[in-house]
C-alpha positions as CSV (number, residue, x, y, z in Angstrom):
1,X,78.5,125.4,113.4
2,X,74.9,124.8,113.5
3,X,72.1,126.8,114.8
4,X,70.3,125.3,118.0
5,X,66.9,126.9,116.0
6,X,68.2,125.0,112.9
7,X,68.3,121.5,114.8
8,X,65.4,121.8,116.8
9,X,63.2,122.6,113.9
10,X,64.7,119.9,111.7
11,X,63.4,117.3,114.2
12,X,60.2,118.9,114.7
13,X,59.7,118.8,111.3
14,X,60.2,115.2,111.2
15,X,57.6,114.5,113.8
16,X,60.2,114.5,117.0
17,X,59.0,116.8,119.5
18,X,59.8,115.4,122.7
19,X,63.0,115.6,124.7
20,X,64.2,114.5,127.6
21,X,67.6,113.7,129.5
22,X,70.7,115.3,131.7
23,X,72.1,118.3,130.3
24,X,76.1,118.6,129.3
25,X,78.3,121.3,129.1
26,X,79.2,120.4,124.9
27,X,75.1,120.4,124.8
28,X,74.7,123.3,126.8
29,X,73.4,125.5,124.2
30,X,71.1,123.4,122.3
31,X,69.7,122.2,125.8
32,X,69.1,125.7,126.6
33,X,67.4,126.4,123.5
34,X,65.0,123.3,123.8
35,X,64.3,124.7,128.0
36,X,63.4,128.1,126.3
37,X,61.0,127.0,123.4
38,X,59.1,123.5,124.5
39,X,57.2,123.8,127.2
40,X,57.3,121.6,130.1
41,X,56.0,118.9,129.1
42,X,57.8,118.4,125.9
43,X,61.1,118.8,127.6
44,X,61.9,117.1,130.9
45,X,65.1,117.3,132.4
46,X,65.4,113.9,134.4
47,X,66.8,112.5,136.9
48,X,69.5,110.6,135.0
49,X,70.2,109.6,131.7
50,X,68.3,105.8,132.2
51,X,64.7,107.4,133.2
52,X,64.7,109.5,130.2
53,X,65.1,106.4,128.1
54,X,62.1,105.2,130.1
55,X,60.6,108.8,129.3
56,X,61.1,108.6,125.8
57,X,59.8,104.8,125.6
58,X,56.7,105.9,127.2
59,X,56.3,109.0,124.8
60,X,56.9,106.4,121.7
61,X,53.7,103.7,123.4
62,X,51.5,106.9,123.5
63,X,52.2,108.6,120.4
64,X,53.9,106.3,118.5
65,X,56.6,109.4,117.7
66,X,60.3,108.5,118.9
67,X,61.3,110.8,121.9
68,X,65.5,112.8,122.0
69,X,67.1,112.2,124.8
70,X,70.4,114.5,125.4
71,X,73.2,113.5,127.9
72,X,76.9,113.9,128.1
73,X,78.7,110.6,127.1
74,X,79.1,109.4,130.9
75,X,75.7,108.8,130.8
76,X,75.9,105.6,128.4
77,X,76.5,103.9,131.3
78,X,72.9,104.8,132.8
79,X,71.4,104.0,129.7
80,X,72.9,100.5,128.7
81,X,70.0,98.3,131.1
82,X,67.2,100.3,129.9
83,X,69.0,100.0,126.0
84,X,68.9,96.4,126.5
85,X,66.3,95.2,128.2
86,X,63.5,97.8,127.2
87,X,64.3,99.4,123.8
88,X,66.4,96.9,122.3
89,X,64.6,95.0,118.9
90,X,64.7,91.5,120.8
91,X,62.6,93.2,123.8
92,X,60.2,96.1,123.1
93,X,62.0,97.1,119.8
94,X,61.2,100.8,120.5
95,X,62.8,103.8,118.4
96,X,64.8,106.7,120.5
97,X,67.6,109.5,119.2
98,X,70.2,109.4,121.7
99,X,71.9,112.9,121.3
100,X,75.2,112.8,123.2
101,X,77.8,115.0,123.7
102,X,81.2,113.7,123.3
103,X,83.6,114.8,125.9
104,X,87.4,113.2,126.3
105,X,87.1,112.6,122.4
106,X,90.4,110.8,121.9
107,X,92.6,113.6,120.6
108,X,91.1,116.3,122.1
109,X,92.4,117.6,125.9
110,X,89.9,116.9,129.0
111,X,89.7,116.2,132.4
112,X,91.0,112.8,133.5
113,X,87.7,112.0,133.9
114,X,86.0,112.0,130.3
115,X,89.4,110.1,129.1
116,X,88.3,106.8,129.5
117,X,84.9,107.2,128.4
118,X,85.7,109.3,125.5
119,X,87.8,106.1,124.4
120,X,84.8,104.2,124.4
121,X,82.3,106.0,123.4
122,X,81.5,104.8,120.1
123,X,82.5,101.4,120.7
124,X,80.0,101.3,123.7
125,X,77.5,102.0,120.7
126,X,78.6,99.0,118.3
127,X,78.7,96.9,121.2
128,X,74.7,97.4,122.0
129,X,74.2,97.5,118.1
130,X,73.1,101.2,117.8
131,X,73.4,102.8,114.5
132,X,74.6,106.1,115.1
133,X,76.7,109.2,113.0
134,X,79.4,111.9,114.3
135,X,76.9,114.9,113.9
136,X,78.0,117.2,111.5
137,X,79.5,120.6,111.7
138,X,77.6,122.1,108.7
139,X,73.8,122.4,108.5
140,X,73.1,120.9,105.4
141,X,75.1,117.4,105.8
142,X,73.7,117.8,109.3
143,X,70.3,117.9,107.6
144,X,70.8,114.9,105.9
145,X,72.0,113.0,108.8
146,X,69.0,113.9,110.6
147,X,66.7,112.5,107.7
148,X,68.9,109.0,107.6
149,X,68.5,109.3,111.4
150,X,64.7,109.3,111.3
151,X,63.6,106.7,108.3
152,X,66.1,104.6,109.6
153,X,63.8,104.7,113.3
154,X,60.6,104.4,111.4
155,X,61.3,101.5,109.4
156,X,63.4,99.7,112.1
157,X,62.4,100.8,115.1
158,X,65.7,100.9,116.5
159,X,67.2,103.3,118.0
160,X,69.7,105.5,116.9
161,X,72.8,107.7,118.0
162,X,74.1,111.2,116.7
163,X,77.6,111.9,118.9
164,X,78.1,115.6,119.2
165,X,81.6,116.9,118.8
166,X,83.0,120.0,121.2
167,X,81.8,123.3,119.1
168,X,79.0,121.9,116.9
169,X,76.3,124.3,118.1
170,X,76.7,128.1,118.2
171,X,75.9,129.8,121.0
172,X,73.0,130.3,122.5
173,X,72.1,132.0,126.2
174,X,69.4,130.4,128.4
175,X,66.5,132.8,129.0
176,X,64.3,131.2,130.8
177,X,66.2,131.2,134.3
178,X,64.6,131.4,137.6
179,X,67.1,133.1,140.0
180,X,67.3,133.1,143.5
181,X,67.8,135.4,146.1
182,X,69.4,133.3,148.7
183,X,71.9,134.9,150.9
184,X,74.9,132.3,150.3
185,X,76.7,131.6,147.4
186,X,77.8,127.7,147.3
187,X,81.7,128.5,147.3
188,X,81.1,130.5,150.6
189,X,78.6,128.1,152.5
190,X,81.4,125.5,151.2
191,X,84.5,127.4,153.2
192,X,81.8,127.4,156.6
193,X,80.9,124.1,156.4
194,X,84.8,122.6,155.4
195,X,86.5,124.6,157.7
196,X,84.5,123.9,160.9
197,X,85.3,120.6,160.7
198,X,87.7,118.5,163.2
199,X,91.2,117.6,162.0
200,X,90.7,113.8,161.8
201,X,86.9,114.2,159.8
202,X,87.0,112.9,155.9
203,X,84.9,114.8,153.2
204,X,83.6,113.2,150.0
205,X,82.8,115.9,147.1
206,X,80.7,115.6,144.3
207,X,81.7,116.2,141.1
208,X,81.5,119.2,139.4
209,X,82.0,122.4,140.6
210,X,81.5,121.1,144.8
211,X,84.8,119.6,144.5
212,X,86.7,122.4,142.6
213,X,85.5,124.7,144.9
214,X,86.5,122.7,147.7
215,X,89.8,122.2,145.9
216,X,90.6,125.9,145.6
217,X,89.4,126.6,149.5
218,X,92.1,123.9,151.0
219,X,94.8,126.0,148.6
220,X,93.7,129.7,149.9
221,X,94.4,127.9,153.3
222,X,97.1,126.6,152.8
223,X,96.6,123.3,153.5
224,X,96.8,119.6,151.7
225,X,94.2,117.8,150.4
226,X,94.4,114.5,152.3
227,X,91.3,114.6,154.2
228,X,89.0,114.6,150.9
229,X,88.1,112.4,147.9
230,X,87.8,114.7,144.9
231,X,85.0,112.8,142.9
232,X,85.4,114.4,139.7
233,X,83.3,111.9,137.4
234,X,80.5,109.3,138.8
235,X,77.7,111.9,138.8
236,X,75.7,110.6,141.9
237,X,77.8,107.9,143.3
238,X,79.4,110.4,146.0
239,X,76.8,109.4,149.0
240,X,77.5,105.8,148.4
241,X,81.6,105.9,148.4
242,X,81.4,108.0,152.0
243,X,78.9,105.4,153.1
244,X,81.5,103.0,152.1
245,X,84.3,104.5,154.3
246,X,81.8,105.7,157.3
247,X,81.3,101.6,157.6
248,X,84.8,100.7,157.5
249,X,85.9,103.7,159.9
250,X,83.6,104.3,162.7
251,X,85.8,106.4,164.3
252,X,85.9,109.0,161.9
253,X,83.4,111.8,161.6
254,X,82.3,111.7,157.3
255,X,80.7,114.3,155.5
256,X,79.6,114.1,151.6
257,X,79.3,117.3,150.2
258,X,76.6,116.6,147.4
259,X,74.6,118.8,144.8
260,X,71.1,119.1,144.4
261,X,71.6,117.3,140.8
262,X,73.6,114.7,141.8
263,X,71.6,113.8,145.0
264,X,68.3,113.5,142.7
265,X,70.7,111.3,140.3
266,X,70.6,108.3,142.6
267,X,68.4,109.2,145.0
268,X,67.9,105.5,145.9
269,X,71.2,105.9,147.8
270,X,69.9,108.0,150.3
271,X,67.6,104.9,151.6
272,X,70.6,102.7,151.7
273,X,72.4,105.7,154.2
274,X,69.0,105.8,156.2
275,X,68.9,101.8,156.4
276,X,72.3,101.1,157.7
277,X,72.3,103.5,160.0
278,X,76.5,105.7,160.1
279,X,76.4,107.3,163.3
280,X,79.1,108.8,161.8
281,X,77.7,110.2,158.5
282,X,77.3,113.6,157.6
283,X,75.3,114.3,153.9
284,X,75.5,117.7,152.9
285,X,72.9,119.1,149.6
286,X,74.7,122.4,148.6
287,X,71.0,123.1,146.7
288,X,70.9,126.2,144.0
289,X,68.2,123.8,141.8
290,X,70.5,124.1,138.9
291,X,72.8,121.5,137.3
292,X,75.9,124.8,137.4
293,X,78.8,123.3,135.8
294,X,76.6,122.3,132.8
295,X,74.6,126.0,131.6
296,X,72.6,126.1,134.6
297,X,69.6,124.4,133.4
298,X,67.4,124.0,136.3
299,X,66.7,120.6,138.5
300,X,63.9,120.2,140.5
301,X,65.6,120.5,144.2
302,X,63.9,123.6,145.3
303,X,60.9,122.3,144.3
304,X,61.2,119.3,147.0
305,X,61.6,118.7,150.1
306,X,64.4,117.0,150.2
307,X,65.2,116.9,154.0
308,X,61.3,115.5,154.6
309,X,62.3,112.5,152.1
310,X,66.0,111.9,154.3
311,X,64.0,111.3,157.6
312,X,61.7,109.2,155.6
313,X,64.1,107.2,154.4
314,X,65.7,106.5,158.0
315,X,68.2,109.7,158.1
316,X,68.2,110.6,162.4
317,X,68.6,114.4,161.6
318,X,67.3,116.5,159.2
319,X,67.9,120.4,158.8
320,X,67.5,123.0,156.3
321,X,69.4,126.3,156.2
322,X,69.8,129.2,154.1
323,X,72.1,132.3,155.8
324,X,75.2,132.2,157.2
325,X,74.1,132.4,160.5
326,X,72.0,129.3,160.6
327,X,74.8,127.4,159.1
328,X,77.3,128.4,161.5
329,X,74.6,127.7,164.5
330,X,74.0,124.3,163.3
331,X,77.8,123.3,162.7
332,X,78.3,124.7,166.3
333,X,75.4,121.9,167.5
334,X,76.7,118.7,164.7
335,X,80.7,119.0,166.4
336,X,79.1,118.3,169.7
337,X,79.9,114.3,168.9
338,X,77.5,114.1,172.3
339,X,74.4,115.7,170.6
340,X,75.1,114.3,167.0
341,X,74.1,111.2,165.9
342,X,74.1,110.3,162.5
343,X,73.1,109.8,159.6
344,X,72.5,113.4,159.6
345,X,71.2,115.1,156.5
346,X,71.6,118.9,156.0
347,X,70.2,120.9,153.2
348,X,72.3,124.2,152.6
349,X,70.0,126.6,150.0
350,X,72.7,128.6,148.1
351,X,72.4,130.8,144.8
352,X,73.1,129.9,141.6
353,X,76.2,131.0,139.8
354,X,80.3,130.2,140.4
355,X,83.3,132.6,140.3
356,X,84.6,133.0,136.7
357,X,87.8,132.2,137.6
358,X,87.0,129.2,139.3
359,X,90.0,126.5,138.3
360,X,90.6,123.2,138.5
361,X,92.1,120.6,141.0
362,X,95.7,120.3,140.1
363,X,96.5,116.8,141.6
364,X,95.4,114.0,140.0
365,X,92.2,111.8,140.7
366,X,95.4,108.8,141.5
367,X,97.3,111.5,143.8
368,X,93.9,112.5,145.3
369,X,93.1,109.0,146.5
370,X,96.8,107.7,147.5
371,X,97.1,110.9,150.1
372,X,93.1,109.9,151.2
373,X,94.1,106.3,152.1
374,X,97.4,107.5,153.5
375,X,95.6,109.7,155.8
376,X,92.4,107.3,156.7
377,X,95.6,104.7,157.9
378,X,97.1,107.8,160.2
């Protein structure tokens, strides 16, 4: 395997110094080495994988250095407008190393939600005309690649692709963590908030570990999983799919259960909720500030205020909680359909951190959304 040291060096070496994107769990370790040795301003962690194309292109005008920017392989799909119509050699013709992380890898075992897009991975690349090179496993052949990597971005000014296998980087811890001492851990403000609600009310999870904690709460109950839509992939897309059914079914109550992470992802959405107006609509930010189902590198949602930007964008409630007790107080008030109008946003502060034993949904994404339509028709 190769050390995250090794890598990181190699690249500064060459002049490439700057780094920027969405961190992935089969990047997790050289992510967490760039957070603990570049400073702030040499490593951004963005809001999704498109903006730290634009990062990196504005790094490149200013310094004329090409910029890295990391992302798990669902995040081609935020990248491919700012590939084409920015970087590409018929536009700007600006240089960027696109380092990302291979999950579904046809072959290998994954979640049904990295299948497709591990199928298509590289062919997403040869479509859009990017060079790239499955980055070795060994230092030394990795050491080339990074060297055909880099002339080939100086002399063409293209950009260029390494594709990161599962286990290419040993291990390495994060250091630089900032913990928090909030009362609530996610998977128990989760439980409060899911079972509170009325029998006929519809919840819309994020992905990650939201929606497999949700998961494993209905099976300690005892109960089905009809009433929610597991989104296990489409980082950021959750607000906009329980938009979608609070429109079509007025008469049911429709709460999104969102991360801090994702909710930053597409943030645009949220002005779109505000605008049309879901009396119905519940948004929920379980906020830790970390991206937790990737290494817990750190987002910026305790650093905003992100129930002052929901009432500016048109939200008719805003509140922010952090114990137990205020949570329960509030759910008490929002199930009062007299005194609850929606769109209501709610920010739950919760710690970092998830049970090791945490598994995963057992049904499949097709079974999940077959019961959810079943039950909507009810």
């Amino acid at each position: 395997m190769i050390s995250p040291r090794f890598f990181v060096d190699e690249l500064g070496r060459k002049g490439l110094n700057f780094f920027a994107g969405v961190p992935d769990s089969l990047l997790k370790n050289i992510c967490a080495y760039i957070s603990d040795t570049l400073d702030d301003r040499h490593n951004i962690i963005a809001a999704n994988e498109g903006a730290a194309i634009g990062l990196a292109a504005g790094h490149y005008l200013a310094t004329g250095k090409p910029g890295v920017v990391y992302m798990q392989n669902s995040g081609e799909g935020n990248i491919i407008n700012p590939l084409a119509s920015l970087t590409d050699k018929e536009v700007y013709n600006i240089p960027v190393l696109l380092l990302i992380g291979w999950r579904g890898r046809p072959g290998v075992h994954d979640e049904p939600q990295h299948v497709k897009q591990g199928k298509v991975t590289v062919e997403l690349l040869r479509t859009m005309g990017i060079s790239y090179d499955i980055l070795s496993k060994e230092e030394e052949a990795a050491r080339i690649q990074i060297e055909k990597a880099v002339t080939f971005m100086l002399e063409t000014k293209e950009v260029y692709a390494l594709v990161v296998e599962k286990d290419t980087f040993e291990s390495y811890q994060l250091q630089k963590t900032t913990e928090n001492s909030l009362p609530m851990s996610r998977e128990e403000a989760i439980r409060i908030v899911a079972s509170s609600l009325a029998p006929c009310d519809v919840i819309v999870s994020t992905t990650g570990m939201i929606s497999r904690e949700l998961f494993e709460a209905r099976v300690a109950w005892g109960q089905g999983h009809e009433r929610d839509f597991l989104t296990v992939g489409s980082m950021g897309h959750a607000s906009q799919i329980a938009l979608g059914i609070a429109l079509a079914k007025p008469d049911r109550r429709v709460w999104c259960f969102d991360g801090d992470g994702a909710s930053i992802m597409h943030m645009g959405s949220m002005a779109i909720i505000g605008n049309k107006h879901p009396v119905n609509y519940v948004h929920v930010v379980f906020n830790n500030g970390a991206h937790d189902s990737v290494g817990g590198q750190p987002t910026v949602g305790l650093a905003i205020d992100l129930p002052g930007i929901a009432k500016a964008a048109g939200y008719q409630q805003t509140f922010s909680v952090s114990s137990k007790e205020e949570l329960e107080k509030l759910l008490s008030s929002l199930m009062d359909q007299t005194s609850c109008v929606g769109p209501v946003f709610v920010e739950v502060k919760v710690r970092r951190g998830n049970r090791k034993d945490l598994g995963r949904p057992t049904t499949t994404p097709a079974e999940n959304k077959k019961a959810l339509m079943t039950f909507l028709k009810d």
